[in-house]
Every structure is written in C-alpha cells, then in structure tokens.
N, C-alpha and C positions, 0 to 999 in steps of 0.2 A: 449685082451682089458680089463684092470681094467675097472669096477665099482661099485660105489658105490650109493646104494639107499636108501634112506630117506623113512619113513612114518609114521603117529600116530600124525601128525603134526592139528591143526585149532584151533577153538575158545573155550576159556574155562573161567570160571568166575574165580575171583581173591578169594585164597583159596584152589580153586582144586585142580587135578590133573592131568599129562599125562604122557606116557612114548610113548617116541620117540625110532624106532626100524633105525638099518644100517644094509643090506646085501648085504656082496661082492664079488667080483666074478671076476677071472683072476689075481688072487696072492695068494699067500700061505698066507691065513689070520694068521696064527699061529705065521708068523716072522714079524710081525708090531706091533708096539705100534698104538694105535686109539687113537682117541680126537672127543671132543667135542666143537665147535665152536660158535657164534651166532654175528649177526651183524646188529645194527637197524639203521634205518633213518636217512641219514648225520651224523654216528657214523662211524668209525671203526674194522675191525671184531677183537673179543675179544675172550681169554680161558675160557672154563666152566669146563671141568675136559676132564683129561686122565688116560687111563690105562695101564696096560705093557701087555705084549705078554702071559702069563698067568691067567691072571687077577688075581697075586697077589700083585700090587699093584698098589693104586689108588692117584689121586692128585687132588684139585678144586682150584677155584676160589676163594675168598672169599665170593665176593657177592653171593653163592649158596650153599657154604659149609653148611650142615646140612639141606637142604632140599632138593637136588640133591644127584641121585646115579647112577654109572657108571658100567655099566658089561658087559658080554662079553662070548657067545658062541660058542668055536672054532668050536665045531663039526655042526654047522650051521651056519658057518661063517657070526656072525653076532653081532653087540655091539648094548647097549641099553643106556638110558636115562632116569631114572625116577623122575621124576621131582613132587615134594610136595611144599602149601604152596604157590602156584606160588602167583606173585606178577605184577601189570602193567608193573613195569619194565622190567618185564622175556619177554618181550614183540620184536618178534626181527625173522630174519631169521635163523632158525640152520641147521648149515652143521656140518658131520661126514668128519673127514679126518684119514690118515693110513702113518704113519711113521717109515720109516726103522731107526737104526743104536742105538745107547745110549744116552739121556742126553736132555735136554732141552724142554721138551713137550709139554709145555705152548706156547711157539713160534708159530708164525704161518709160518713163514719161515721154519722148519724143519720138514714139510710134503709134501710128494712125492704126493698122490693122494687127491682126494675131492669131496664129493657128490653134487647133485644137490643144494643141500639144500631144507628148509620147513617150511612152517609158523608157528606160536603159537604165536595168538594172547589172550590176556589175560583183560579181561575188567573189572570193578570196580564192 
C-alpha cells in the first residue's frame, strides 16, 4: 500500500516561515519524480514545484519561485517544502504527490499517487 504523509502544516503570520515534510512508504521513493501541490477555496488545485528522482533538478511556480524550496531525501524517503516570505495568498491546502515516467511535472494529471494533504494558513 503507497503512502504518502503530510506534516509541518498550521498557522503562521504573513513573513514567516514553514517547511512542510512528505514520508513515503510502499514504492521505491528513488524512481518518482515528487511535487508539490496546493488548492484553496473554490480554486483549483495548482503547481508549486517539483523535483526529479535525484533531486538534481528542481522546477516552481512562479507565484513561489524565490521564496519556496523543494528537496528531497532518498535515504528517508521523504520530500520537503520550505517555504519563506509566505504571503496570505500561500494560503491553501498542500498535498505531496509521486510520479513515475519523464516530462511534464507541473500537470496534475501525470501523478500516480497523493497525500492526505495539509493546511497552512497564513494571516496578515
């Protein structure tokens, strides 16, 4: 049974910071690419960044680029999320997902698994 679990997620003032952890468990975490997900209120869920299978290489979002960072330790099969700077708007549910194969990471369609998800709310 894949899963994946979410934590480091709650309330933080606008400025902060947090870093969201993913640990997973019933796949070879070493052959996925991960991502980072988030989805707020009558929105859609949206890309915040991904990594490759070695974490040498990284992709964002715009909206985060430069103040989000994405990594990733195989030998504790686990990706992280550190998040600087946050803003109300970072304001949203984030889920970790794990995709097998090459090429389009950003997608939410080209992930095979997906965690619980976790809040991070972000106040003024």
């Amino acid at each position: 049974q894949v899963q994946l679990v979410e934590s480091g997620g709650g309330l933080m003032q606008a400025g902060g910071s947090l870093r969201l952890s993913c640990a997973a468990s019933g796949l070879i975490f070493s052959s996925y690419a991960m991502g980072w997900f988030r989805q707020a209120p009558g929105k859609e869920r949206e890309f915040v960044a991904t990594i490759n299978w070695s974490g040498g290489s990284t992709y964002y979002a715009d909206s985060v680029k430069g103040r989000f960072t994405i990594s990733r330790d195989n030998a504790k099969n686990t990706v992280y999320l550190q998040m600087s700077s946050l803003k109300p708007e970072d304001t949203a549910v984030y889920y970790c997902a794990a995709a097998s194969g090459r090429g389009d990471y950003q997608r939410v369609e080209r992930y095979n698994y997906w965690g619980q998800g976790t809040q991070v709310t972000i106040s003024s």
